[in-house]
Residue frames relative to the residue before (quaternion, step in Angstrom):
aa qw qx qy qz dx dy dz
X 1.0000 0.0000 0.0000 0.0000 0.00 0.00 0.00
X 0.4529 0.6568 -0.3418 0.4967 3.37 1.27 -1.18
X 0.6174 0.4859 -0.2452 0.5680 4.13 0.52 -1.15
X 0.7939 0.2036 -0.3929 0.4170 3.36 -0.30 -0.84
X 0.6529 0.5007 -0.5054 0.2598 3.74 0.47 -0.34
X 0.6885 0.4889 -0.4087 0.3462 3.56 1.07 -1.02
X 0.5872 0.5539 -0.4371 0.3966 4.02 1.42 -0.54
X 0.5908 0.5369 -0.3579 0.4843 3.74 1.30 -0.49
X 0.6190 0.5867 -0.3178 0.4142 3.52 1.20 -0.42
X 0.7618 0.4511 -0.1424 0.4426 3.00 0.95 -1.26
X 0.7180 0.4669 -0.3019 0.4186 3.47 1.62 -0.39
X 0.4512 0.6831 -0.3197 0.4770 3.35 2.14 0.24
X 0.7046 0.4943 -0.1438 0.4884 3.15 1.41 -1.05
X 0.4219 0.5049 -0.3633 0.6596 3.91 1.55 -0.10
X 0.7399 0.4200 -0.2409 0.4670 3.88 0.23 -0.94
X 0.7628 0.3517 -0.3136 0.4428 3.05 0.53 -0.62
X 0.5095 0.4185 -0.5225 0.5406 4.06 1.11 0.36
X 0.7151 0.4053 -0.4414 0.3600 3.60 0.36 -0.78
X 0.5027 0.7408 -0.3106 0.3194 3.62 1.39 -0.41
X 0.6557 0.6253 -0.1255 0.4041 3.07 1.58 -1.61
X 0.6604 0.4718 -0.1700 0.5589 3.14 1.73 -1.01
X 0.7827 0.3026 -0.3123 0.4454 3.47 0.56 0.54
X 0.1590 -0.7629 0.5868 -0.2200 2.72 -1.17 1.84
X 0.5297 -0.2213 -0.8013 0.1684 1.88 -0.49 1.93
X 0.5816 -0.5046 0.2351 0.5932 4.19 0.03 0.71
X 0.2114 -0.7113 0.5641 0.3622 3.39 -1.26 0.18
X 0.8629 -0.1520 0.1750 0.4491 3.11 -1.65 0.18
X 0.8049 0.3536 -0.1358 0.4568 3.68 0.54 -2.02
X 0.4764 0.5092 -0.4453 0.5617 4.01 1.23 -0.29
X 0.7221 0.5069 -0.2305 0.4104 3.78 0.36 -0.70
X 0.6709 0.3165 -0.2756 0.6114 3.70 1.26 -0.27
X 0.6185 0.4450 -0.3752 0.5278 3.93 0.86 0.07
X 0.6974 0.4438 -0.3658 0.4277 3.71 0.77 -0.11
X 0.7733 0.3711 -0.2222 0.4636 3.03 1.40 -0.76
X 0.5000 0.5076 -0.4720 0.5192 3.65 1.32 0.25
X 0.7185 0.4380 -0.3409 0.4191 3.52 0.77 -0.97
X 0.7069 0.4076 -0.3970 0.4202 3.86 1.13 -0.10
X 0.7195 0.3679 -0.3249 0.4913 3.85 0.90 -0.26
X 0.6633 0.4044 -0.4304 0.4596 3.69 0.71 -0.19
X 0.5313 -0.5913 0.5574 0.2397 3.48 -1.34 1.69
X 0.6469 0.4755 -0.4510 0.3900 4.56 0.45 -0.72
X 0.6464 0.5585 -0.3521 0.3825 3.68 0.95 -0.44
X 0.1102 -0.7730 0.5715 0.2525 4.10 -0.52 0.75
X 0.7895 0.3430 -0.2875 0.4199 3.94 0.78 0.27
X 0.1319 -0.9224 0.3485 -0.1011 2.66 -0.95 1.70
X 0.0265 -0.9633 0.2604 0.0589 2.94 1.74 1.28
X 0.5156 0.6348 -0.4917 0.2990 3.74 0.89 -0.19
X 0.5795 0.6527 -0.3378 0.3523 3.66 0.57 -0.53
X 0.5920 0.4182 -0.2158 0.6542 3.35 1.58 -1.47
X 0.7444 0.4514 -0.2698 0.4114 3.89 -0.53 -1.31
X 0.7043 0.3189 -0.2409 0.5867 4.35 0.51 -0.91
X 0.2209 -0.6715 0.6804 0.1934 3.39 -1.79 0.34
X 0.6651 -0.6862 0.2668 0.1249 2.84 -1.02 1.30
X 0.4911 -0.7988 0.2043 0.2811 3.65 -0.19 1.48
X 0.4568 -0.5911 0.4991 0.4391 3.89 -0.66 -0.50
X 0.2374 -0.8203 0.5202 0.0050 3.43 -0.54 0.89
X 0.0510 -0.8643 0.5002 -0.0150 3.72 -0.48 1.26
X 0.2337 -0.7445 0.5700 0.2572 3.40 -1.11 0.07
X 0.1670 -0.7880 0.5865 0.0849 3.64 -0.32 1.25
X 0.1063 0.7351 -0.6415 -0.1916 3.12 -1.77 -0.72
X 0.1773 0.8280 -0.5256 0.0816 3.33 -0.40 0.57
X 0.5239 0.5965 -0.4294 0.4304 3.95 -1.22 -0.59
X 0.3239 -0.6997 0.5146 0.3752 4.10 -1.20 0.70
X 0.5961 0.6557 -0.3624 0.2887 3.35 0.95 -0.01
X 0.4146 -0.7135 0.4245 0.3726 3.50 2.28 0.38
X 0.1162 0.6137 -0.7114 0.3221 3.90 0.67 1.53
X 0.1984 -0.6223 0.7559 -0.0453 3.61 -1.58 1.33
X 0.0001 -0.8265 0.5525 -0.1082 3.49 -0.97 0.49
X 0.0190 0.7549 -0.6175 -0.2202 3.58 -1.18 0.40
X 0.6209 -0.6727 0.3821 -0.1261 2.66 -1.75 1.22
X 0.0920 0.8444 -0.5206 0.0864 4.14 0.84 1.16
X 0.1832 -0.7990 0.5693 -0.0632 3.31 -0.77 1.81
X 0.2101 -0.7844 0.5560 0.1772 3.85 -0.09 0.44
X 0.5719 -0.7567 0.2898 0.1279 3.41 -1.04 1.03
X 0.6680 0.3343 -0.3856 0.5417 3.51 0.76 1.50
X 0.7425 -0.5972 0.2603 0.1556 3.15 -1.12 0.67
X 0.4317 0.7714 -0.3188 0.3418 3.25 1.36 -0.29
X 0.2917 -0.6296 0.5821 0.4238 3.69 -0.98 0.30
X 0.2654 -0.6576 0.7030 -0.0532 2.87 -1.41 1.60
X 0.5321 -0.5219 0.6178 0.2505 3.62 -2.10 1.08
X 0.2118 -0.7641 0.6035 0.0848 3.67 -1.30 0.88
X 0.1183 -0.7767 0.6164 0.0522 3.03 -1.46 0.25
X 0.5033 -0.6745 0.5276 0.1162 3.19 -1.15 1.54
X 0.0096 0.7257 -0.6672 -0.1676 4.06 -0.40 0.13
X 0.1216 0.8568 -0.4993 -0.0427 3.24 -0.73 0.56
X 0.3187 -0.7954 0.5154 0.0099 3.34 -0.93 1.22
X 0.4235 -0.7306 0.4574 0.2787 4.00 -0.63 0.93
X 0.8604 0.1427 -0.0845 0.4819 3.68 0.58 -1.24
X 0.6593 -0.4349 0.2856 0.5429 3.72 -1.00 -0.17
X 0.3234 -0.7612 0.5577 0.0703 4.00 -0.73 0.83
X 0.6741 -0.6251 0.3326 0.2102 2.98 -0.81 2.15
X 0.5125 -0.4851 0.4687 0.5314 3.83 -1.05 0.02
X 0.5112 0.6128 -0.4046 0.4466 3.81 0.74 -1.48
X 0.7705 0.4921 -0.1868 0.3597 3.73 -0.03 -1.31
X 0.5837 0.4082 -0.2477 0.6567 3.48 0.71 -1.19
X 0.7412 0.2815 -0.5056 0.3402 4.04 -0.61 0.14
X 0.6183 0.4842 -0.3795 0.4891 3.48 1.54 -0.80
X 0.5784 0.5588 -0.3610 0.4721 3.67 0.81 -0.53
X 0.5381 0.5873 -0.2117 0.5663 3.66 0.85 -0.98
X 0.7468 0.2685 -0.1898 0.5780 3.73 0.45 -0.73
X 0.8147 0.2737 -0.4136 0.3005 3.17 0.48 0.03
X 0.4427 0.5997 -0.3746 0.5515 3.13 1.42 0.13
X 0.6080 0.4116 -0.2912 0.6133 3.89 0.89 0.11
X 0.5626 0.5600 -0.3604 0.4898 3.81 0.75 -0.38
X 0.4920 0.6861 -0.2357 0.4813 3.50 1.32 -1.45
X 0.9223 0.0546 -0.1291 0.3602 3.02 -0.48 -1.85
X 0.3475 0.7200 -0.4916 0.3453 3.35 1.32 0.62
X 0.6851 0.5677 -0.2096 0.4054 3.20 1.46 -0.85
X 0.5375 -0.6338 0.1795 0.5264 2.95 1.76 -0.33
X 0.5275 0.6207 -0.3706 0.4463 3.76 1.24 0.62
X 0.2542 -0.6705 0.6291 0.3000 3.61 -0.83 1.30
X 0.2945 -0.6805 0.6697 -0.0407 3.33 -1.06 1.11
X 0.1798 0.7289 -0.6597 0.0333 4.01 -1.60 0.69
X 0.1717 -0.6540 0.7267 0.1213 3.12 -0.92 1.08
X 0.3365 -0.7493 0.5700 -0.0186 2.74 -1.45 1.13
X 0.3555 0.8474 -0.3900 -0.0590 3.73 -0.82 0.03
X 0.6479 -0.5315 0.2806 0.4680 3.82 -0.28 0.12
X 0.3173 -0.5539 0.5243 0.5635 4.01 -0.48 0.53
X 0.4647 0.6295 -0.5784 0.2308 3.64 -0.28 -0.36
X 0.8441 0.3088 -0.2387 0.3677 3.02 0.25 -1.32
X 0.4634 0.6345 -0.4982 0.3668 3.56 1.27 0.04
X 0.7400 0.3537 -0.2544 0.5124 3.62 0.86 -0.49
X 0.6790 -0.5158 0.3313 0.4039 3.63 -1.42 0.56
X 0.2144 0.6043 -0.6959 0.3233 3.95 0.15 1.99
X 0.2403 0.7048 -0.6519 -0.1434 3.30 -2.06 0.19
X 0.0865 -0.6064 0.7477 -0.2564 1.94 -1.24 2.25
X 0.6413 -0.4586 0.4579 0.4107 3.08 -2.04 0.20
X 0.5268 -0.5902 0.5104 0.3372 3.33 -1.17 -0.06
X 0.2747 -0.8477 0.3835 0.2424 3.96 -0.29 0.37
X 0.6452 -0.6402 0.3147 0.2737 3.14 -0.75 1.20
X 0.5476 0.5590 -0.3462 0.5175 3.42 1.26 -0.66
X 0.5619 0.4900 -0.5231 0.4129 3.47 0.39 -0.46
X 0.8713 0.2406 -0.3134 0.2909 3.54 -0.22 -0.59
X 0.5143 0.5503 -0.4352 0.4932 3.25 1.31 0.54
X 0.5476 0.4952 -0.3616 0.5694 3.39 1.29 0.43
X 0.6599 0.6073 -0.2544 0.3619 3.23 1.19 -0.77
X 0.6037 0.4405 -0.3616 0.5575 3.15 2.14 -0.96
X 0.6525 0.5751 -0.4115 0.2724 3.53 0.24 -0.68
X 0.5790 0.6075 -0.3319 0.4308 3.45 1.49 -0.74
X 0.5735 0.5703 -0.2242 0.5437 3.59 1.46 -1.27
X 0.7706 0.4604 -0.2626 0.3540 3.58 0.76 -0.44
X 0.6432 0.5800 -0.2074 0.4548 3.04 1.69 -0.08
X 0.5106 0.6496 -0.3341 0.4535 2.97 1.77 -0.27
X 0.5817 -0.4874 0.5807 0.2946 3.73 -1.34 0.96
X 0.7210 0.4356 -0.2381 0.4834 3.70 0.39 -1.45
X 0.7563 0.3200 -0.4009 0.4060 3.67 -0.30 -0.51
X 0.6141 -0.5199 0.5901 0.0656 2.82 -2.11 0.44
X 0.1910 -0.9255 0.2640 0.1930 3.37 0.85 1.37
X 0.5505 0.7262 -0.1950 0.3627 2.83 1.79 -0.94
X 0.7123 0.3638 0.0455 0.5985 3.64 1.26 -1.44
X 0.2719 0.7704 -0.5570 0.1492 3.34 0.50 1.25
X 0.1834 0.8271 -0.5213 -0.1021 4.04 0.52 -0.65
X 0.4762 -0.5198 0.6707 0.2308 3.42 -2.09 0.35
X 0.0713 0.5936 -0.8007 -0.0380 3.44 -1.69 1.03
X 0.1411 -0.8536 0.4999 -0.0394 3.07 -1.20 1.80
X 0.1202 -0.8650 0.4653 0.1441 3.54 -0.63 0.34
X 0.7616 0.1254 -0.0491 0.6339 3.38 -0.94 0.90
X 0.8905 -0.1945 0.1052 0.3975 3.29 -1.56 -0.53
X 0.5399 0.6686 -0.3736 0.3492 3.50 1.38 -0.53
X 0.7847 0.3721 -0.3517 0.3493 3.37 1.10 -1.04
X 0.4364 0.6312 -0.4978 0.4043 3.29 1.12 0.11
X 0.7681 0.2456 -0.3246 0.4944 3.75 0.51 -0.43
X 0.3412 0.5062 -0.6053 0.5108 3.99 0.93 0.62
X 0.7439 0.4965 -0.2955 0.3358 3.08 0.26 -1.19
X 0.6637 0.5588 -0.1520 0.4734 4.10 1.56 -0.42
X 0.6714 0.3911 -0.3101 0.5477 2.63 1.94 -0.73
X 0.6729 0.4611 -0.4002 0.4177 3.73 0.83 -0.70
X 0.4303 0.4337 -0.5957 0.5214 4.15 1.05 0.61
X 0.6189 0.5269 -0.5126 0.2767 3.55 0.06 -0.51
X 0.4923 -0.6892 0.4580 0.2700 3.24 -0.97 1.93
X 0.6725 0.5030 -0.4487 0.3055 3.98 0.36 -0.44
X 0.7346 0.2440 -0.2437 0.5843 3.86 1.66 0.06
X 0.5245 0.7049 -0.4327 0.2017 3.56 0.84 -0.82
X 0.7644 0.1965 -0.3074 0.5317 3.86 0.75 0.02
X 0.3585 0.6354 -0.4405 0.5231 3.27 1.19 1.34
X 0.8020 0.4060 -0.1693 0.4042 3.69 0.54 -1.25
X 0.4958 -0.7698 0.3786 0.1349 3.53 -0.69 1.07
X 0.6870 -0.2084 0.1672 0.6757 3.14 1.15 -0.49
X 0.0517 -0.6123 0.7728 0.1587 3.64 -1.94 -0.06
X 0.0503 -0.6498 0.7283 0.2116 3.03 -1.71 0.67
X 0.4384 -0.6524 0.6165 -0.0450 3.05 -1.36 1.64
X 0.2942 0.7625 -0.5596 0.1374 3.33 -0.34 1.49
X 0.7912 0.0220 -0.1552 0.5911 3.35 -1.36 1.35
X 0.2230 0.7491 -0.5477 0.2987 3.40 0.70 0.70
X 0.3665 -0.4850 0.7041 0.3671 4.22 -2.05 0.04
X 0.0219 -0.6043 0.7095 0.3618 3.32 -1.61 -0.43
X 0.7506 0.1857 -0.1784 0.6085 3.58 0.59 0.03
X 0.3946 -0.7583 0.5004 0.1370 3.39 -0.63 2.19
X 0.8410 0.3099 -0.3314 0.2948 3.44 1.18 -0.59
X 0.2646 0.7561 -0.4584 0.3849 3.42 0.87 0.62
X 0.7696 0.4286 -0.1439 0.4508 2.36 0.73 -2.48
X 0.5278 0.5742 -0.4231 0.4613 4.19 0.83 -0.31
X 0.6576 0.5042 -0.2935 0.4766 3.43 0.82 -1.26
X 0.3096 0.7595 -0.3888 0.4197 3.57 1.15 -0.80
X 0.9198 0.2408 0.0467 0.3062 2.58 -0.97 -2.00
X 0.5550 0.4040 -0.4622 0.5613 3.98 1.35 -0.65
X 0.7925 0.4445 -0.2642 0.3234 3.84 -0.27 -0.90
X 0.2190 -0.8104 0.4543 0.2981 3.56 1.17 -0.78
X 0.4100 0.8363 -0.3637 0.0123 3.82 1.02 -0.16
X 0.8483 -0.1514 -0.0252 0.5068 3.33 -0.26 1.23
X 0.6100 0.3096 -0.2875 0.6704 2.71 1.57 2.12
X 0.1307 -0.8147 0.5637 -0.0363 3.66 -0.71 1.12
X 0.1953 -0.8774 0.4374 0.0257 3.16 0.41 1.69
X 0.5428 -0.6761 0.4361 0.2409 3.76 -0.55 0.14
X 0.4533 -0.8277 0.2682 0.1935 3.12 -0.27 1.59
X 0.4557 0.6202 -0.4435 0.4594 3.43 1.40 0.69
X 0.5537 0.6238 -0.3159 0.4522 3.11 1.01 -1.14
X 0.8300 0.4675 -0.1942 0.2343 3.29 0.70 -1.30
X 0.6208 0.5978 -0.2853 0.4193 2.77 2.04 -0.69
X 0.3705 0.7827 -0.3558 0.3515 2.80 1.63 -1.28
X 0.8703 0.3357 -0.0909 0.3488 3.39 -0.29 -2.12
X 0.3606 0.6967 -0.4148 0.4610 3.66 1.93 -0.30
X 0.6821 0.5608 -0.1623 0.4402 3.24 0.70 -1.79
X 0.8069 0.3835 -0.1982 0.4032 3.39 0.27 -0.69
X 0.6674 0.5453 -0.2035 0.4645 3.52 0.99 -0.53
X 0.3578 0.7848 -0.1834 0.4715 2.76 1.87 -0.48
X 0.7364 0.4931 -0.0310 0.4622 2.99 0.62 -1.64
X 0.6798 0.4873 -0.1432 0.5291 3.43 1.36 -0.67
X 0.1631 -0.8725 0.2882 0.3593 3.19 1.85 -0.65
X 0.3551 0.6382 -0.5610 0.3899 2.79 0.61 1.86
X 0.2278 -0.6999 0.6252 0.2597 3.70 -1.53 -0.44
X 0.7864 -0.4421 0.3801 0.2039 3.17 -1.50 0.84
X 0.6446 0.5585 -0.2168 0.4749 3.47 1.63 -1.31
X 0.7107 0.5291 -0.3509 0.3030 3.38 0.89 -0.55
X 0.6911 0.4613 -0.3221 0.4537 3.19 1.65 -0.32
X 0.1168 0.7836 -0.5672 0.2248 3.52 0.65 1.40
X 0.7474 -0.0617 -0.1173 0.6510 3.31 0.89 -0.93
X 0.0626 -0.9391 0.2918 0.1701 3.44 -0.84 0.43
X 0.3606 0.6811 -0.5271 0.3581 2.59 1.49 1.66
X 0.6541 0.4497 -0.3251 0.5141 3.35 1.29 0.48
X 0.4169 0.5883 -0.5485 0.4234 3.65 0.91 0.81
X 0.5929 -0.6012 0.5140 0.1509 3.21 -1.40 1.41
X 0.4445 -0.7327 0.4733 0.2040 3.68 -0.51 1.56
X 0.5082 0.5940 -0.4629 0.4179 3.98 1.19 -0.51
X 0.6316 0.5962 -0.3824 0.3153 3.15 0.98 -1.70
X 0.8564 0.3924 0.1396 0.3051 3.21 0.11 -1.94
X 0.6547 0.5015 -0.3313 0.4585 3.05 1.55 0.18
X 0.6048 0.3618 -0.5314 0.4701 3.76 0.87 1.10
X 0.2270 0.5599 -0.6113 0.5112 3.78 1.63 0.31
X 0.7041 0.5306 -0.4138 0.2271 4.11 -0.41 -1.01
X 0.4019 0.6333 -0.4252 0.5066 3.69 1.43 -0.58
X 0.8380 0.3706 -0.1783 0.3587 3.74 0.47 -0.61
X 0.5082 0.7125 -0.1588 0.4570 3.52 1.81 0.18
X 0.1099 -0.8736 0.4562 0.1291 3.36 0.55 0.77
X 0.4922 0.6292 -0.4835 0.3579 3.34 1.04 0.61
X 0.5456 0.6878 -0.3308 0.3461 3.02 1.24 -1.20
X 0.8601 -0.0227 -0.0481 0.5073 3.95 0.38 -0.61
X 0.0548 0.8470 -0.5260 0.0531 3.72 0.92 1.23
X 0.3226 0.8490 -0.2767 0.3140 3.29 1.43 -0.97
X 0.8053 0.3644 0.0203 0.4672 3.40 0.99 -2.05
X 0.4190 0.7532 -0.3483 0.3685 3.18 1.78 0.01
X 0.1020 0.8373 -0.5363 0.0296 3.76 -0.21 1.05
X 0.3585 0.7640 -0.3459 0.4100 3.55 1.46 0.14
X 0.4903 -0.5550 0.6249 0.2472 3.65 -1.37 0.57
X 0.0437 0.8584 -0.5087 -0.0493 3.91 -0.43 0.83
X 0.1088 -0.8321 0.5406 0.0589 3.72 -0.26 1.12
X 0.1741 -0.8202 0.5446 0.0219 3.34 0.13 1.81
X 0.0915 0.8612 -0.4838 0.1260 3.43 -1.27 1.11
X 0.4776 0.7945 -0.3637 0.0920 3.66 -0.33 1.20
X 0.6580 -0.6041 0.2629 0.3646 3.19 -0.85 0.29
X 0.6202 -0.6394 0.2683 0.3668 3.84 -1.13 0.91
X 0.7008 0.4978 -0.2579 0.4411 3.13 1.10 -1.21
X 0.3868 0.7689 -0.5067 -0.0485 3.38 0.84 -1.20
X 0.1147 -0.7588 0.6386 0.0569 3.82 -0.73 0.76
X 0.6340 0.4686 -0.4205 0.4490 3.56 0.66 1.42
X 0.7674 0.0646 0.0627 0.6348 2.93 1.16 -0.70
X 0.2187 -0.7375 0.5359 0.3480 3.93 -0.18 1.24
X 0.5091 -0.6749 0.4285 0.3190 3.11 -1.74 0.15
X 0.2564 0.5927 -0.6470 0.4055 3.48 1.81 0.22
X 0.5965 0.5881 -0.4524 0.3060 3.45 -0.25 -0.61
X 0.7091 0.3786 -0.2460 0.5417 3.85 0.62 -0.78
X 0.5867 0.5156 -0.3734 0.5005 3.56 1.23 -1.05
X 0.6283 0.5047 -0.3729 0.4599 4.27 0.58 -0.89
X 0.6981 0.4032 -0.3666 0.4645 4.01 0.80 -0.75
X 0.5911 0.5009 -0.3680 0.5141 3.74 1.15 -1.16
X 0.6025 0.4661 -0.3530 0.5433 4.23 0.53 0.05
X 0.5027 0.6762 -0.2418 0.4812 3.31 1.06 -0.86
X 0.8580 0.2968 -0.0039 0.4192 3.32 0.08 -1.25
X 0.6155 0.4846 -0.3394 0.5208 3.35 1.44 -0.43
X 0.6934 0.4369 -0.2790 0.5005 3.59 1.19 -0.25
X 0.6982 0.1722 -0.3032 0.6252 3.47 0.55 0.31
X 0.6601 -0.6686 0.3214 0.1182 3.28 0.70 1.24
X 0.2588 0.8032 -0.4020 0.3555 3.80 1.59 0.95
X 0.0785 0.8286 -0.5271 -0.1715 3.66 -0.76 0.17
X 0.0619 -0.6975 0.6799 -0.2179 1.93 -1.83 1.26
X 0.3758 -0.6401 0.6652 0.0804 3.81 -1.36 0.67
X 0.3184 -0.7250 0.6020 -0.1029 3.45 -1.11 1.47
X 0.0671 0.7172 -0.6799 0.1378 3.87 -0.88 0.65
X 0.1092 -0.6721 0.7323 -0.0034 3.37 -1.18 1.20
X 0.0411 0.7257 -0.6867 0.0078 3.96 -0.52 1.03
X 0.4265 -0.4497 0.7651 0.1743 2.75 -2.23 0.55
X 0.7824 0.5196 -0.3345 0.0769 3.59 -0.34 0.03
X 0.4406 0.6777 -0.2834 0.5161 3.31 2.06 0.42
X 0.0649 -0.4716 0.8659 0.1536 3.73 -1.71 -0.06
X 0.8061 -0.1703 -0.1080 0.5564 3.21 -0.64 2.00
X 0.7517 -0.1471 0.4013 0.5022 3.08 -0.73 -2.05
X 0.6119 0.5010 -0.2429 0.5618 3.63 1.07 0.35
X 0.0423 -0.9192 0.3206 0.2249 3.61 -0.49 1.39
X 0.8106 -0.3989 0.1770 0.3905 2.76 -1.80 0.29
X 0.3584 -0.6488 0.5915 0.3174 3.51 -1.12 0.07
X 0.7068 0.4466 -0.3009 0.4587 4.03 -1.44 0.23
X 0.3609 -0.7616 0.5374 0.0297 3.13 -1.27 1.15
X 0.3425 0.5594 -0.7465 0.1120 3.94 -1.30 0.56
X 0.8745 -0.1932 0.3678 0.2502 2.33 -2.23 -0.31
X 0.6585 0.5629 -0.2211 0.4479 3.58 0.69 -1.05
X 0.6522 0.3847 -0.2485 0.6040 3.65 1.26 -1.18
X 0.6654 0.4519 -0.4138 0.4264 4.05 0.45 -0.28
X 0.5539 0.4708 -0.4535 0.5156 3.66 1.14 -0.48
X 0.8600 0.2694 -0.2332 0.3653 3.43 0.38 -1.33
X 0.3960 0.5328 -0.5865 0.4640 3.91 1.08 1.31
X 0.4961 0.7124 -0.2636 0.4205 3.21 1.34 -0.77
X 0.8216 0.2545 -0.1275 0.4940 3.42 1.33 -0.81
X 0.5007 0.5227 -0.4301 0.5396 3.11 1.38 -0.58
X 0.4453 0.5792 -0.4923 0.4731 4.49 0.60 -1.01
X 0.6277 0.4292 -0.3062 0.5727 3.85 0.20 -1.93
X 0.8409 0.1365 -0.3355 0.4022 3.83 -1.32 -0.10
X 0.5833 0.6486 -0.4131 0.2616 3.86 0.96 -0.14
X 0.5143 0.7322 -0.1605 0.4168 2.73 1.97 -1.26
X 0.6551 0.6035 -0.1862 0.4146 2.91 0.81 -1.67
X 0.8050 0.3358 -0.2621 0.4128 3.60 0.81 -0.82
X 0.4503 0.5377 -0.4569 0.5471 3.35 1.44 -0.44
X 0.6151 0.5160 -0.3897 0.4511 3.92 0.31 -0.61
X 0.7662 0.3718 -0.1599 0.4991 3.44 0.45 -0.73
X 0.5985 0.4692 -0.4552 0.4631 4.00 0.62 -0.77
């Protein structure tokens, strides 16, 4: 193993001179910098050395009080953006890895904003609200710098499920360039039913509390979604705001569905119901099943198996750098 790491080293370090020499990166120079800076199996991490570090803002905008940071890359050009978007409030641990990767981005050259409610900055759980990131585009559209045309959503977990609500909204939905939709629900109630019943799945007892916690708030419980052909439509119809099934129809966006096998937050039938979705009403979009996450976070430890399946994950990364 000790062998394969120093030939992966040395072939990071060939790429990364031929990297230096292209200006502007291409598509494939742009998935090797960023696989080789967020994945823990990789020991070279040339983006840090080869990119100059963005400008970093604190924004806030939207009446719903949406706070945000802000990753500017260093020249002047209109530049393509990207929305990160997250569903619930994000651990300290999370927010620095989130934070880094949202700086990896606009190293790459994308002004990049996570967005989120002040709420969630303080000790609430709640969903995040789909409006937010439809505020988030409109903010991106006002900028001089951005590229109005080439805005797009990368979601995680529960977030991309409500990128994925906000880019149907008719006031942006033939506006947004693409979402990638990772570890994402397409149908919150299922996915609830999911997680109360456990069927042919063993969700992770965070998740569960997690979604306890929140439903709460709605004044519901987790228990009611045992069966859910007997849940009261009053109940459970303002949960739908948060269902990208509910208006796929309006979906005019590139969608670059992606998740992991095991995932014990979110099943992946759940990506497999939106990726069926979209072939029937005739959406595109590109699909990846990876081995190489714990949820949306990767895996740590090296074999064979994880080099085949970087090997694919590289193949569908491409694809979106090609497309963003």
């Amino acid at each position: 193993m000790k062998t394969i790491l120093l030939l992966i080293t040395i072939i990071l370090i060939l790429l990364a001179i031929l990297i230096l020499a292209l200006k502007p990166l291409t598509a494939g120079a742009k998935v090797v910098l960023l696989v080789s800076q967020e994945f823990p199996q990789v020991p070279f991490k040339p983006l840090h050395n080869i990119t100059p570090k963005p400008r970093v803002e604190k924004v806030k905008f939207g009446e719903q009080k949406i706070v945000g940071d802000l990753f500017i890359p260093q020249n002047t050009n209109k530049k393509l953006a990207i929305i990160v978007a997250m569903g619930v409030k994000t651990s300290d641990k999370d927010r620095q890895t989130l934070l880094g990767f949202c700086e990896s981005l606009a190293r790459l050259g994308y002004i990049v904003l996570w967005p989120r409610l002040e709420t969630l900055e303080k000790d609430i759980v709640e969903f995040e609200e789909p409006q937010t990131f439809v505020d988030a585009f409109s903010f991106l559209e006002e900028r001089d710098d951005v590229d109005k045309d080439k805005i797009s959503f990368v979601g995680f977990s529960v977030g991309s499920s409500l990128a994925l609500v906000a880019a149907e909204d008719k006031r942006i939905n033939k506006k947004v360039r693409n979402v990638v939709f990772f570890g994402g629900y397409y149908n919150i109630i299922d996915y609830l039913s999911a997680l109360s019943t456990k069927t042919k799945w063993e969700p992770h007892e965070s998740a569960i509390d997690q979604a306890q916690e929140i439903l709460k708030q709605e004044d519901l419980s987790l228990m009611q979604f045992d069966d859910k052909d007997t849940l009261d439509p009053h109940l459970t119809k303002r949960l739908l705001r948060f269902s990208p099934d509910q208006n796929i129809d309006s979906l005019k966006a590139k969608i670059f569905i992606l998740h992991e096998k095991s995932d014990t937050f979110v099943p992946y039938t759940e990506s497999i119901k939106l990726k069926k979705a979209l072939e029937q009403k005739g959406i595109s979009y590109d699909y990846h099943l990876a081995n190489l996450f714990e949820h949306v976070q990767p895996k740590k430890g090296l074999s064979l198996d994880v080099l085949k399946e970087l090997l694919g994950f590289f193949g569908f990364l491409h694809k979106v750098f090609m497309y963003i």
